[in-house]
N, C-alpha and C positions, 0 to 999 in steps of 0.2 A: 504494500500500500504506500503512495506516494506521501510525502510527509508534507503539509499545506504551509509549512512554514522555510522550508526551502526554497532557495532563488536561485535562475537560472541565471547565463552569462547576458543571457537580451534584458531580464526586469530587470537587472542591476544595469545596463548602459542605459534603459530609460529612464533610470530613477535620475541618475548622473547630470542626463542629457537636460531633464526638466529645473528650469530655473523660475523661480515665483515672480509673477508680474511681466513676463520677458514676452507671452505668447502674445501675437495677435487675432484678433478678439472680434473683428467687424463681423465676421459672418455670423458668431452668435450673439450680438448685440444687432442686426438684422432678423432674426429668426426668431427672437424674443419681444423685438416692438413688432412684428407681424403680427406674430400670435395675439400680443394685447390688445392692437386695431379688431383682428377677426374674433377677439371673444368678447370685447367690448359692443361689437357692432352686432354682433348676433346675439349675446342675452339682451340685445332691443327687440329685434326682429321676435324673436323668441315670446318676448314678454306681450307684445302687441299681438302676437297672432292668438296667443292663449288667451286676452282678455279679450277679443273680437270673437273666438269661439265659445266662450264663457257666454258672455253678454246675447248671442245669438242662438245658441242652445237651452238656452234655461229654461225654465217653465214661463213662458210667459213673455219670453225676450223676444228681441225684433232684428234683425239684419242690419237697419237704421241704426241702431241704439250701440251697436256692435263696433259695426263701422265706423261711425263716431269718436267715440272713445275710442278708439286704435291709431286711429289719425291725430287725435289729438295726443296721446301718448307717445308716439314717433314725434311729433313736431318738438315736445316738450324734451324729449330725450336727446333730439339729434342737438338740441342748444344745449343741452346737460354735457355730451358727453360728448362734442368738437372738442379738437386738441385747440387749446391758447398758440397765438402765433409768439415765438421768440424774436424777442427784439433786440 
């Protein structure tokens, strides 16, 4: 049985090789404000389409009344949650 605490000659040139702060970084500080655009902008989407089905399914609800409130929650959100311009 291999012992997990054993290092080979490659994890020790890696270990060597890695200096803290030195890597470059852009493509995962792209890949992470992506992600927070597309999870930002879709629990809107999200939120709107569940209270438009809500609001039109219920006992009693209306398409009208649905619809409504969906749009006005998109409009409300999309001024919530635009990024600030940096100046």
């Amino acid at each position: 049985m291999a012992d997990p605490h054993a290092t080979t000659d490659h994890a020790d040139h890696d270990a060597a090789a890695y200096q803290h702060g030195e890597m470059e970084i852009t493509e995962q500080a792209a890949t992470y404000s992506a992600f927070m655009v597309l999870s930002k902008w879709g629990a809107l989407a999200i939120a709107c389409a569940l209270l438009f089905l809500v609001l039109w399914f219920q006992p009693g609800g209306s398409f009208i009344a649905g619809l409504g409130a969906a749009v006005v929650l998109a409009v409300v959100g999309f001024f919530a949650l635009k990024s600030k311009r940096a100046h």
